[in-house]
Backbone as JSON Lines, residues from 0, in Angstrom:
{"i":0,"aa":"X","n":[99.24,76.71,97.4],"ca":[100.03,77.21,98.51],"c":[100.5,76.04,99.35]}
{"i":1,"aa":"X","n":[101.8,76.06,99.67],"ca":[102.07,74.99,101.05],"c":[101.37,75.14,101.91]}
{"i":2,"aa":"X","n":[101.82,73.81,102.76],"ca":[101.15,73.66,103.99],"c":[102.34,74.41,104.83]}
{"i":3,"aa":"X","n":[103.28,75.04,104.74],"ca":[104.18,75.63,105.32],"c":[104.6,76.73,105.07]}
{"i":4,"aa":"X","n":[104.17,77.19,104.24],"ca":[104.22,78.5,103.88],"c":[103.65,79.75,104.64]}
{"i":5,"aa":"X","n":[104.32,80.59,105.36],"ca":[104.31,81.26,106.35],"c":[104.21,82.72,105.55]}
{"i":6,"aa":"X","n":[104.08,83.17,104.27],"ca":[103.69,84.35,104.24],"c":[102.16,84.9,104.68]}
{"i":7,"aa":"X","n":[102.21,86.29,105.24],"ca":[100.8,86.38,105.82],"c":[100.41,87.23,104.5]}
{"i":8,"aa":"X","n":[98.94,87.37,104.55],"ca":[98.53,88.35,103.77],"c":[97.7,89.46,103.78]}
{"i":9,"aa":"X","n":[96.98,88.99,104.89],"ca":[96.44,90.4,105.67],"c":[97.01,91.23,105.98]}
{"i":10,"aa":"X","n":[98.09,92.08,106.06],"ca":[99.16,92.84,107.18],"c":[99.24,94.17,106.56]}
{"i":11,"aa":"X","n":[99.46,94.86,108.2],"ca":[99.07,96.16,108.47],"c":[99.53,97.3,107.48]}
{"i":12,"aa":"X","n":[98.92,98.01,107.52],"ca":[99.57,98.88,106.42],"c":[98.74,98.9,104.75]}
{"i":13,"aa":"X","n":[98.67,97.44,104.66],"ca":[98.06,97.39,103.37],"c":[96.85,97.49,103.08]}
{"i":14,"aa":"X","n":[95.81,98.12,101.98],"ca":[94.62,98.68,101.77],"c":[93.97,98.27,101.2]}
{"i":15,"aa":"X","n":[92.65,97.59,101.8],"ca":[91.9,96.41,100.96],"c":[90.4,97.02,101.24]}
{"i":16,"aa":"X","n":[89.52,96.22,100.02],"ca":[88.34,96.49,100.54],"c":[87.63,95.59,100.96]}
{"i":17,"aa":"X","n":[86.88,95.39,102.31],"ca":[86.54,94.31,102.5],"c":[84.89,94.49,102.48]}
{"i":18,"aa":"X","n":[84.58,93.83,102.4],"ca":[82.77,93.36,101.85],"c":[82.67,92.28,103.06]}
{"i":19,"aa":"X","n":[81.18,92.95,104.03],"ca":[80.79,92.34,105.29],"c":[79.25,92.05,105.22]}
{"i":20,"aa":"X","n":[78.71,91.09,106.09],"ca":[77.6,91.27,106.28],"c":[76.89,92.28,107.37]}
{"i":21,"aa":"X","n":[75.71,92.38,106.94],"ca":[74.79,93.61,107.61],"c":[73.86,92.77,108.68]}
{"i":22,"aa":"X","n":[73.5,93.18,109.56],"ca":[72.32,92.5,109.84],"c":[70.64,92.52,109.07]}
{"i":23,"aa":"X","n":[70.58,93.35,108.46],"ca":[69.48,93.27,107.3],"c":[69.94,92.12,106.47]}
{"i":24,"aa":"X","n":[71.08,91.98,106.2],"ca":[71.15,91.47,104.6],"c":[71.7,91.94,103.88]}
{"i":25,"aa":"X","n":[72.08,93.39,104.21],"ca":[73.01,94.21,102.99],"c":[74.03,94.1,102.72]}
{"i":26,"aa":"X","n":[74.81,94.41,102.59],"ca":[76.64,93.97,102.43],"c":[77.03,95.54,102.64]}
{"i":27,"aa":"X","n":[78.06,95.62,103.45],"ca":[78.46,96.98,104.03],"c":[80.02,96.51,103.39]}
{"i":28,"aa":"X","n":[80.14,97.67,102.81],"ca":[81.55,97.94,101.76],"c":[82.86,99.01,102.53]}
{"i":29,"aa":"X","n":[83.6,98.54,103.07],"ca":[84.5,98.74,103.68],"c":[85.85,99.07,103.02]}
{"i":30,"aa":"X","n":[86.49,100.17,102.56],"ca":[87.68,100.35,102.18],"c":[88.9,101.31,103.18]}
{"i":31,"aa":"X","n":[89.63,100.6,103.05],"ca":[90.89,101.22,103.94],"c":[91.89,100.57,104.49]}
{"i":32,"aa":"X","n":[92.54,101.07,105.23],"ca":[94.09,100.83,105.83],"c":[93.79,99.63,106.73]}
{"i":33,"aa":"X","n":[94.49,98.46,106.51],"ca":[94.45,97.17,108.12],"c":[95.14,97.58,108.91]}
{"i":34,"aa":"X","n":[94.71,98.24,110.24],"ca":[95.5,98.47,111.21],"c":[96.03,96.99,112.6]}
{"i":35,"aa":"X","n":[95.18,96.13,112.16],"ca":[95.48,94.75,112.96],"c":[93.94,93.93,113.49]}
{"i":36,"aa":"X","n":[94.38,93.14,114.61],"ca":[93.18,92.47,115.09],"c":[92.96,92.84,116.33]}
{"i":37,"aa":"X","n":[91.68,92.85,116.61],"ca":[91.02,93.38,118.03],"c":[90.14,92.24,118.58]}
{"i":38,"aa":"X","n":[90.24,91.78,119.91],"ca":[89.07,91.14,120.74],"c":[87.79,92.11,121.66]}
{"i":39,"aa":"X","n":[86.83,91.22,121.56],"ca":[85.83,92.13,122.14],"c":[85.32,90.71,123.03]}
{"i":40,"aa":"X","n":[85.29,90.28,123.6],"ca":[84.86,89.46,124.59],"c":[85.06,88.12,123.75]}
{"i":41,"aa":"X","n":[84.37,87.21,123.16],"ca":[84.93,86.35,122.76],"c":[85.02,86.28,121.22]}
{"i":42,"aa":"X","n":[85.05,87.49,120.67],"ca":[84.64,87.7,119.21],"c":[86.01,88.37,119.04]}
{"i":43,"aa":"X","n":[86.57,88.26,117.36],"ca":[87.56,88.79,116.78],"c":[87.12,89.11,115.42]}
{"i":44,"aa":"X","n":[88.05,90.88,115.69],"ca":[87.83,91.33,114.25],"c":[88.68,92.53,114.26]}
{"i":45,"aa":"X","n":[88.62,92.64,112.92],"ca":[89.69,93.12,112.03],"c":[89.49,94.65,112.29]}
{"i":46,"aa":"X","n":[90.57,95.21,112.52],"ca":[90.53,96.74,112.65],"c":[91.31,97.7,111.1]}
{"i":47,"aa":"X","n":[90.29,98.46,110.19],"ca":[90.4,99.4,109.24],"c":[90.02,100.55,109.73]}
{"i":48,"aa":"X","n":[91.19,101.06,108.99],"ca":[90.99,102.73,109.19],"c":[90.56,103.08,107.53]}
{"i":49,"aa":"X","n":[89.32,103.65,107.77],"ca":[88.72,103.78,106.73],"c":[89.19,105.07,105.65]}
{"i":50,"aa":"X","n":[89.1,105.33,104.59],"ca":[89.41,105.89,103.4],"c":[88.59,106.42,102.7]}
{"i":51,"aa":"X","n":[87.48,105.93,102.87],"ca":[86.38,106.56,101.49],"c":[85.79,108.09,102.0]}
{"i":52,"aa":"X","n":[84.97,108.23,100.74],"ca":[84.6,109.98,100.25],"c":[83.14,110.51,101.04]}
{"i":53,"aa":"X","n":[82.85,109.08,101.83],"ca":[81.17,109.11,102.44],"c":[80.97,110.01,103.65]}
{"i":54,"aa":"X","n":[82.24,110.83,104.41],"ca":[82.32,111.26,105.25],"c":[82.98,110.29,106.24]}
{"i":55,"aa":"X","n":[83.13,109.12,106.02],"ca":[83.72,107.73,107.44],"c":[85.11,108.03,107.45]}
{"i":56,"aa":"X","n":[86.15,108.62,106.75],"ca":[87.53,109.01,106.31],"c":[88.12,109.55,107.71]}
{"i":57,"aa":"X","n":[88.86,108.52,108.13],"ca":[89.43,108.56,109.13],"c":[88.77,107.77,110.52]}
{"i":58,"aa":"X","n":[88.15,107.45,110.03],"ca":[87.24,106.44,111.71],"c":[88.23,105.03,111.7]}
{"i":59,"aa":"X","n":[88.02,104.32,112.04],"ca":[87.8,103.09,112.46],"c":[86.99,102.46,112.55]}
{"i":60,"aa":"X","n":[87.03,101.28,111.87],"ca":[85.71,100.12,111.86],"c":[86.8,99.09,112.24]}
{"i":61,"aa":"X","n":[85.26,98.0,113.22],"ca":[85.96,96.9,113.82],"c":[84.91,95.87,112.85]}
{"i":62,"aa":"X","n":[85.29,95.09,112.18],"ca":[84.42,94.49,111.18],"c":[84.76,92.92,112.12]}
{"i":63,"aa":"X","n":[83.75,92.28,112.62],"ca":[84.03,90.86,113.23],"c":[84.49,89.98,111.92]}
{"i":64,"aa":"X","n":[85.02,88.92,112.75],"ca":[85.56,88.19,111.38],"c":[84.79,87.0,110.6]}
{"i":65,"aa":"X","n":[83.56,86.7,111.58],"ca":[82.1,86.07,111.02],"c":[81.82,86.24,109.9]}
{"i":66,"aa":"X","n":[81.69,88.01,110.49],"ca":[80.8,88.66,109.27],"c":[81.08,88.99,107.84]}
{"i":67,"aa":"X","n":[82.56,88.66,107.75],"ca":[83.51,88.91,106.54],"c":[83.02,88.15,105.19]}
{"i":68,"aa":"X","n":[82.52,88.45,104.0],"ca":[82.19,87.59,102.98],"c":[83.55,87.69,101.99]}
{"i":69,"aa":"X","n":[84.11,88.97,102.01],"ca":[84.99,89.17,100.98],"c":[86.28,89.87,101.48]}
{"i":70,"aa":"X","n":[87.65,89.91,100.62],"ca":[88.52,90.89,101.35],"c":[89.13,91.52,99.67]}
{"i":71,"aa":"X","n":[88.89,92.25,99.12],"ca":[89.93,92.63,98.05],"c":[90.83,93.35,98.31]}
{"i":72,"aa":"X","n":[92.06,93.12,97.95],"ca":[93.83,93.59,98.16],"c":[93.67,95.16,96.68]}
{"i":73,"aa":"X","n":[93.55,96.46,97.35],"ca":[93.87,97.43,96.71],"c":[95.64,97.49,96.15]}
{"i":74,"aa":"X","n":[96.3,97.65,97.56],"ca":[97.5,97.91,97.58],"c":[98.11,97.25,98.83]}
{"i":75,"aa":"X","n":[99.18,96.38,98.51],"ca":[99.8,95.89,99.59],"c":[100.68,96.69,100.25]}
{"i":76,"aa":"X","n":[101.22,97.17,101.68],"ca":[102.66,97.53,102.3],"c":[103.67,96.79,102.18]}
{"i":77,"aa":"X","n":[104.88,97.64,102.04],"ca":[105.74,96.3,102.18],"c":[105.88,95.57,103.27]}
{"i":78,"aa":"X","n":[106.4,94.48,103.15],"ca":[107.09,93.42,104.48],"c":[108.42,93.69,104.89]}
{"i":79,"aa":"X","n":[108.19,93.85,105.78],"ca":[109.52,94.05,106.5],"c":[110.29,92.62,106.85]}
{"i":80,"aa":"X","n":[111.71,92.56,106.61],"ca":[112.32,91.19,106.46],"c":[112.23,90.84,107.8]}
{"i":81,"aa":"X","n":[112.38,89.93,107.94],"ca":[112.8,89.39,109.57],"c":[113.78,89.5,109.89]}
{"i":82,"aa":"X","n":[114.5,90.02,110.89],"ca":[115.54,89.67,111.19],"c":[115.84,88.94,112.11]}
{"i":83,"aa":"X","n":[116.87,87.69,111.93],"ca":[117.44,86.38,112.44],"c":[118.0,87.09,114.1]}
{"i":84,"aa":"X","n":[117.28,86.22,115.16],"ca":[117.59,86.71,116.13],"c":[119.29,85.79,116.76]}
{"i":85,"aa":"X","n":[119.9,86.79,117.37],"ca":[121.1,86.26,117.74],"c":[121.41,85.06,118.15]}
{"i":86,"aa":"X","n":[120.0,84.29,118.51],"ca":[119.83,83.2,119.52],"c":[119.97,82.16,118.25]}
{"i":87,"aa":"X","n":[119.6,82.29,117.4],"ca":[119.29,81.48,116.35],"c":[120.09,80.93,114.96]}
{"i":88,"aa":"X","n":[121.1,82.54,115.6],"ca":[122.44,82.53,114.22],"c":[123.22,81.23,114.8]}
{"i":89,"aa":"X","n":[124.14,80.43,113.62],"ca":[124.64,79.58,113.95],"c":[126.14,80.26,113.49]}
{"i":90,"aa":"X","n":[127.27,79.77,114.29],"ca":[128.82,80.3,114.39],"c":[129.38,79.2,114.09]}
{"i":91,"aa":"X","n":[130.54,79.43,113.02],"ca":[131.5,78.44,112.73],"c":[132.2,78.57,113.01]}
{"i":92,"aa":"X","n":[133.51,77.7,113.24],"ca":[134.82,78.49,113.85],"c":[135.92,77.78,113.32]}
C-alpha cells in the first residue's frame, strides 16, 4: 500500500466480524454493521450494530480499539465518490 493512499477501509455500512479481547481471556466474536467511531473519555472505539442469531440482533456494541485483535471484512458498502468542491475546481478560459 502507499504511503498516500487515502482509501479507508473500515467504513460505515460495511459488515465485518471483529474478534476482541475479554477481560478473562476469551475472545468475544462480534459480527455486524460499522456504524462509526465513538469517544468515551479518553478511550476510542468502534461502534457495530450487531447481526447475529444469539439474541444481541440489533444492539450496539462499543468495542474499544485496544481491545481489537482481529477485524474480518464480510461484505463491504459501497463508497460514495467524492465530490470536488467548487472551491477546488479549476476554470479555464
Amino acid at each position: 500500500m502507499k504511503g498516500n493512499d487515502t482509501e479507508q477501509f473500515v467504513i460505515k455500512g460495511s459488515k465485518y466480524r471483529v474478534v476482541s479481547k475479554n477481560g478473562d481471556g476469551t475472545p468475544i466474536i462480534s459480527t455486524g454493521e460499522f456504524r462509526g467511531y465513538a469517544a468515551f473519555a479518553s478511550e476510542i472505539a468502534i461502534a457495530v450494530k450487531l447481526d447475529t442469531a444469539d439474541g444481541t440482533e440489533g444492539r450496539m456494541r462499543f468495542i474499544p480499539y485496544h481491545a481489537i485483535l482481529a477485524i474480518d471484512v464480510i461484505a463491504m458498502a459501497p463508497q460514495k465518490a467524492k465530490e470536488e468542491s467548487k472551491e477546488s475546481q479549476v476554470y479555464y478560459g
